[in-house]
N, C-alpha and C positions, 0 to 999 in steps of 0.2 A: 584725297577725296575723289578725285577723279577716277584712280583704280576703279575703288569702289567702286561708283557711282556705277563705270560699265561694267564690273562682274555682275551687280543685282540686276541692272537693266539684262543684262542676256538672259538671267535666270528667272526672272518673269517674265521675259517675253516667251522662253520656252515653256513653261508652269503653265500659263494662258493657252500655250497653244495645244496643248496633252488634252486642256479641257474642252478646248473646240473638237479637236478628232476623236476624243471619247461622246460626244455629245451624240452621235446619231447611234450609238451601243446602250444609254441610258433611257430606252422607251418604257420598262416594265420595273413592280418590284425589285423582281429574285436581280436584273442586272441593277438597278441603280445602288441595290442595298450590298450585292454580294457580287456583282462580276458576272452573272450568270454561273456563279461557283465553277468558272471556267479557268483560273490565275494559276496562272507558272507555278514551280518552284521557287524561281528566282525572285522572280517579283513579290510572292508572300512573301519572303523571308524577307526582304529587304522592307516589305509595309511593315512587318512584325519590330523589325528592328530600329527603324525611323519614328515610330510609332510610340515602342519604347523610350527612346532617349533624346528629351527636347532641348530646351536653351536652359531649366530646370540644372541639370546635373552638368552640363560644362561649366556655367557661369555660378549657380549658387553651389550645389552641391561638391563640384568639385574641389569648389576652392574651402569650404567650410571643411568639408572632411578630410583634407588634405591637409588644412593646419591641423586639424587636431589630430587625425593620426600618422601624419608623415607617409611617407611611403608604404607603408600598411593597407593603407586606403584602399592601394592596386587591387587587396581584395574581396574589395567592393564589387570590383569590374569583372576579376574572375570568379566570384559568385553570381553576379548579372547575368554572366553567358552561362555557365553550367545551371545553375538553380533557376535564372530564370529565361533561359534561352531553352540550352539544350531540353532540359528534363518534360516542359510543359508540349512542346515538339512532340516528346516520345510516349509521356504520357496521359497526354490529352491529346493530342492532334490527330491520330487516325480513328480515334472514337467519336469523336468530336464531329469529323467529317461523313461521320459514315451515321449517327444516330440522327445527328439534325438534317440532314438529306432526306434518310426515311421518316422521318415524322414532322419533313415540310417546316421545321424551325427556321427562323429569318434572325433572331434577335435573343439576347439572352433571359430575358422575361418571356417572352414565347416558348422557350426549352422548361423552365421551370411550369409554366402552365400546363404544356402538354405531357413533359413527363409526369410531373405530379398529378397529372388529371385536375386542376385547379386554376379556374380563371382567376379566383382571388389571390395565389402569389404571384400570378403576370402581374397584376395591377399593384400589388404591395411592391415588387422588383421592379417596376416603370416609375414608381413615385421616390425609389432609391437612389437609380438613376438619374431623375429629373432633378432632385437635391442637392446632390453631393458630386456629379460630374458637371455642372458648369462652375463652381468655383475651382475646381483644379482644371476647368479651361481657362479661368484665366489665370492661374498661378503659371500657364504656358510664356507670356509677357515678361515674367520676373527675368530681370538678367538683361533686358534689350537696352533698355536706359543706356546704364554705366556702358556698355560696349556701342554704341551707334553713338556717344558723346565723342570719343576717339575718334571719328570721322565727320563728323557730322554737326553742326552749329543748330539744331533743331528741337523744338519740344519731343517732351517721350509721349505724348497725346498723338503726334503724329506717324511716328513709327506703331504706334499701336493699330493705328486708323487705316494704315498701308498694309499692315501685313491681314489684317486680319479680313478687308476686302479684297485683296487678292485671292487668299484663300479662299474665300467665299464663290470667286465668279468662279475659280476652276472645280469648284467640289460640286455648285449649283449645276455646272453644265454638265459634267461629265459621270457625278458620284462618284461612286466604291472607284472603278474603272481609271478613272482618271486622278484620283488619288493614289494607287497602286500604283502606277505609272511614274507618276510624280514621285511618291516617296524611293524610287529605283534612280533616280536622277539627282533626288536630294540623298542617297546612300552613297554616290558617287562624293560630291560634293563632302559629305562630312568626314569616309575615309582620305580624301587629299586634303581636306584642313587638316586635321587631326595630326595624320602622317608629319605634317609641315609645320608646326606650333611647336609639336614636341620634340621633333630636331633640331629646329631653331634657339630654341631654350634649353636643351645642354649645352648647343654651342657656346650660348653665352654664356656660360658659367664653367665653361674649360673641359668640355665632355661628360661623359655619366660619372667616373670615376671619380672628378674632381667636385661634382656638385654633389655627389652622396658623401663625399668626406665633409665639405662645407657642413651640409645638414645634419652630421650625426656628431660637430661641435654644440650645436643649438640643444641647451635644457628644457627636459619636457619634466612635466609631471604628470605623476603615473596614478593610475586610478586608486591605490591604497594612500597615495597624498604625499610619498617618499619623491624625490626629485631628481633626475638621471642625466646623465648624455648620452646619444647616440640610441637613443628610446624612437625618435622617431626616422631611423633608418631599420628597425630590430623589427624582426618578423613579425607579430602581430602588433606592435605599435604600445604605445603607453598605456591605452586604455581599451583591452581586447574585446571586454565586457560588452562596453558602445557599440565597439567596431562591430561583433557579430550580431547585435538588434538591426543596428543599419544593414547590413548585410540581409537579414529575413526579412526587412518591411521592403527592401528595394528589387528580393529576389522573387519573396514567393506570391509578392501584391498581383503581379504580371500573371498567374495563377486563375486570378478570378475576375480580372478590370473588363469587363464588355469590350471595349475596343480593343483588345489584345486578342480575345478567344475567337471575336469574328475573324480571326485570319484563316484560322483552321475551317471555319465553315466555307470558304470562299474558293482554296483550293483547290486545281483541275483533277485530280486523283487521289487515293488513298495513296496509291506506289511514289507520288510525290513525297510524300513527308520526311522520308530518311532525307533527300538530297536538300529537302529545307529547313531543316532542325544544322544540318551541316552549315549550312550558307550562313543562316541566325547566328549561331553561335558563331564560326568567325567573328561574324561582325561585331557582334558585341564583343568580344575580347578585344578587338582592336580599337574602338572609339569606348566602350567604360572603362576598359582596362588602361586606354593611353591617357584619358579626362580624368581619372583620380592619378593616376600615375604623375599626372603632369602638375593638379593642385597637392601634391606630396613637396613642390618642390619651392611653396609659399612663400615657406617663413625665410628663403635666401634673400627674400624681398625687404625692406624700408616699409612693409604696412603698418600703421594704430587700428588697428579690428576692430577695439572697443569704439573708434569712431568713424572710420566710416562703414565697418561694417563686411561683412563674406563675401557679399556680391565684389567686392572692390579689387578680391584679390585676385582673381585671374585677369580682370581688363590693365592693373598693376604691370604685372607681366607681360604684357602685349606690348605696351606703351614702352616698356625698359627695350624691346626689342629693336624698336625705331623703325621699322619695315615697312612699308606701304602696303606693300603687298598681301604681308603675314597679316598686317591687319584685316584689311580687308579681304582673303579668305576666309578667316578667322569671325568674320560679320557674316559671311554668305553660309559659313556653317549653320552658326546658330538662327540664323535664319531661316532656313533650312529643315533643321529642327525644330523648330517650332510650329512652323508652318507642316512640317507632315503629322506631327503629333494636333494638331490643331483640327485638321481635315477630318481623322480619322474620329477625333471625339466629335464631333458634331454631328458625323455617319451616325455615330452611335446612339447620341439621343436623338436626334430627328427623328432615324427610322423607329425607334422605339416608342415613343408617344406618340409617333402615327396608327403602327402594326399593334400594339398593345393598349391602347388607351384610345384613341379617335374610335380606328377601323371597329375595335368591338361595341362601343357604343352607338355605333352607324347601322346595328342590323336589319331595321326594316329598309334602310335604304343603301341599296348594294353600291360602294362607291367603285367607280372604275380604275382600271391598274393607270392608266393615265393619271384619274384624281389623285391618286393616294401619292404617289410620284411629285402630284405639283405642291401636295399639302407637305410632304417632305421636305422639299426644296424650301418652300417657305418657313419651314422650322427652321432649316439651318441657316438662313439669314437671323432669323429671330436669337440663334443660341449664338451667334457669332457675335452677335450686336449688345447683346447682355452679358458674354465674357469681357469683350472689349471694353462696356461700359464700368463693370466691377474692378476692371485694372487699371482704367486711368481715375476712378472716384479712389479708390485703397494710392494710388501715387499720389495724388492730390492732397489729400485730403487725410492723409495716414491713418486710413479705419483701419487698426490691431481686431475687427473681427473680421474682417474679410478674410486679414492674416491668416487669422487661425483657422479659421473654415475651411480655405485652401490646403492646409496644414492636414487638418483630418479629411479631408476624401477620401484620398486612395487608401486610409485604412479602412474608411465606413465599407465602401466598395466593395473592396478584396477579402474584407471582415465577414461582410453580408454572404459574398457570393461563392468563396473559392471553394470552400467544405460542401457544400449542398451540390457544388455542379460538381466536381471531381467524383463523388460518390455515387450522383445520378449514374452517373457514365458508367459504372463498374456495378456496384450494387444494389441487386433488385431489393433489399430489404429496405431501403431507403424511406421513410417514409416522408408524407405533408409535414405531420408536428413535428420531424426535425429539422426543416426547412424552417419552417415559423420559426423556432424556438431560434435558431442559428442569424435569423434577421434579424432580431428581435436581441440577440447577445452583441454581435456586431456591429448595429447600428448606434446600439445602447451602450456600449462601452466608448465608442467614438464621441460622440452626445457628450458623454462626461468627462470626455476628457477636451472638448470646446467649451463646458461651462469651468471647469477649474483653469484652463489656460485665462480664459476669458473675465474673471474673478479674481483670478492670482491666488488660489489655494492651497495652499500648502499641506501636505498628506506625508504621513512618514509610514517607516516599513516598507511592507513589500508593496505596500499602494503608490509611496511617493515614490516606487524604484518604476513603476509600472507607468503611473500619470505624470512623469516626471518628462516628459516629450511625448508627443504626437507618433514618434518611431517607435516607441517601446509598445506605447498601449495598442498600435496598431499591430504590431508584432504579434502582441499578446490576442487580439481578435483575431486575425487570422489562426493563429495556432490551439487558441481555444476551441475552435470551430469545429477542427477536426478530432476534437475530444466530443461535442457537443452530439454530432451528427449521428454519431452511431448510438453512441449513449442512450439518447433519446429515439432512437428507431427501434431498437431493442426493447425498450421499455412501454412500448405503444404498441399497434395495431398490424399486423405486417401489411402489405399495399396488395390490391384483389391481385392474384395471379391470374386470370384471365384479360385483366389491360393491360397487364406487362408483356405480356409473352409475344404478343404481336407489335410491342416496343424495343425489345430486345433480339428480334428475329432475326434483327438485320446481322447481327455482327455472325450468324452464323450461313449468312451468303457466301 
């Protein structure tokens, strides 16, 4: 406990202190929301990738999809960095930076409005937002229990309560600035846990060679129902099918999630991008690729899943290690993570129902860059306080809807958004109705699949293969979308080419 106690204390004390020296840089919009779109290489890539990967995917995700697909899992991790590091980098991030610059975008409901020439899909993409991104803020929470129990004699109400005003004062003081900052100190931190968990845990188990033998005695069964060994050490794992839906909801979500794409707006240069598509991707190859890598190595464990449950299996692990220390890195990680991914989602909606939904209903009364700033700031107390309070009512109180809600986000999101902005960016044919149409499928497919999870519905065929998880049918909205998009652009109105042309100028500067 003690470790502990002084690793977090240093690491708030410094977290705190980013956001007092970013504070006299946060006086205006464009910096409180974007940095002054003035941010390193370095430092984006490491928001992108701290931003990415919260307490989420070490503690649940890795340990759930590490029992079931063994060491297959890993690629998970190297689909995370190539599909959803490298490629979104290369292509999205220098159009990205370079369209929302010229036409003055802040926010990704703002790009939709002004590309499409339509206040009404800013406001439909603000109310998307507002929905479905604070419960996958607080699905950020999941996982801190079971691990802060390992050190700590404390209610989970109060880890909830610590992390999430902490976060608060440094995001309050400083914004974008002093989260960018932060999440470069918390990318530290998560590559030396990482590195140190997953060394320490072949050790225990007699190095890599001896614990891949251990693992591939253990009987898996395989998705056609036959029952194997050494299924889960075998290249894509028992059940490949799974594996590659998680693979597209975890790679290509990151695609369309607001708080991932503002990094690219935020960036000091276009010529930046190559050096932080490079940086990103590392990074995620080493912390997704070592966090499934390392829940691959589960079932060597004495866990009952059926009772206590996924979360249980990585803190399992920790505990077998006896370490103090491992522990306690292994705390400041996911804290870490959580906290960067936490920062950045509340940037996301504050500034968004400020700049998209306040500010446009304020027209006769011009509010000043200062107002719009403090009514920000005040949002993001307001979403912190109502992620927080949705994560300790769902622990308390075990509401299976909060569950599921949290569940479907990131597919509503990335469902809604990734087909209509990828396409904006590239294709002047693009129209409004296939933006509509693409909300409207995404958000709608998600919807149905929180009322069957939420009912206990059972669907067969290709419906119950589809609604049968929250990954699949989210899978299936994003990839439909980009069926959707053109489809319907095609089939409607082309967009006046005299708006476009001084929309699309820029990329031939």
């Amino acid at each position: 406990m003690t470790v502990t106690i002084i690793f977090i204390a240093v690491y708030f004390a410094v977290s705190i202190g980013i956001g007092i020296y970013s504070r006299k840089a946060a006086v205006n919009v464009d910096n409180f929301v974007l940095g002054g779109r003035n941010i390193g290489p370095w430092i984006s890539a490491f928001a992108y990738g701290t931003t990415y990967f919260s307490a989420v995917i070490f503690v649940g995700y890795a340990g759930q999809f590490g029992w079931n697909f063994g060491l297959s899992a890993t690629w998970i991790g190297i689909g995370n960095a190539i599909i959803g590091s490298l490629l979104p980098w290369i292509i999205l991030g220098r159009r990205t930076r370079i369209m929302t610059q010229h036409i003055g975008s802040r926010t990704m409901p703002d790009f939709f409005g002004i590309r499409y020439d339509s206040p009404a899909l800013r406001i439909a993409a603000s109310i998307i937002v507002f929905i479905f991104l604070i419960p996958y803020t607080a699905s950020l929470y999941n996982g801190l229990s079971s691990l802060f129990a390992l050190a700590f004699d404390i209610e989970y109400y109060w880890v909830i309560i610590i992390m999430a005003a902490l976060t608060g004062i440094y995001v309050v003081l400083g914004g974008y600035l002093s989260a960018a900052i932060n999440n470069a100190v918390q990318a530290v931190v998560m590559l030396v846990g990482i590195f140190a968990v997953v060394l320490a845990v072949l050790s225990a188990n007699g190095g890599l060679s001896e614990a891949v033998a251990a693992l591939s005695a253990k009987t898996a069964e395989l998705d056609s129902g036959e029952t194997i060994k050494s299924a889960y050490t075998s290249l894509f794992g028992p059940q490949p099918l799974s594996l590659l839906t998680v693979i597209i909801l975890t790679s290509f979500g990151t695609w369309g999630l607001p708080q991932m794409v503002s990094k690219f707006y935020s960036i000091k240069s276009e010529d930046m991008i190559r050096k932080g598509a490079i940086i990103s991707t590392v990074f995620a190859i080493i912390i997704a690729g070592g966090c499934y890598f390392l829940g691959g190595f589960g079932r060597l464990y004495d866990i009952n899943v059926a009772e206590v449950g996924f979360d249980a299996i990585i803190p399992t692990i920790l505990l077998s290690l006896k370490s103090n220390t491992i522990i306690a890195l292994v705390i400041l990680l996911v804290l870490a993570a959580s906290m960067s991914t936490l920062a950045s989602l509340v940037l996301a909606s504050s500034s968004t129902i400020t700049l998209d939904m306040i500010v446009p209903l304020k027209k006769k009364k011009q509010l000043t860059e200062g107002s719009k700033v403090t009514i920000m700031r005040l949002f993001i107390v307001f979403f912190i306080i109502v992620s927080a309070a949705l994560a300790i009512v769902k622990d308390m109180f075990g509401f299976t809807f909060i569950a599921q809600m949290m569940g479907v986000s990131w597919g509503a999101l990335a469902g809604a958004f990734l087909a209509p902005f990828m396409y904006g960016l590239y294709w002047r044919r693009t129209t409004k109705a296939a933006v509509w149409a693409n909300f409207i499928f995404g958000v709608g497919v998600m919807t149905a699949q929180l009322i069957i999870s939420a009912t206990g519905t059972k669907l067969d065929g290709i419906l119950g293969f589809i609604f049968s998880s929250s990954i699949r049918s989210g899978s299936f909205a994003m990839l439909g979308g980009l069926i959707i998009v053109p489809l319907v652009s095609l089939l409607t109105k082309a967009p006046d080419k005299e708006k476009l042309d001084p929309i699309f100028s820029c990329y031939a500067k």
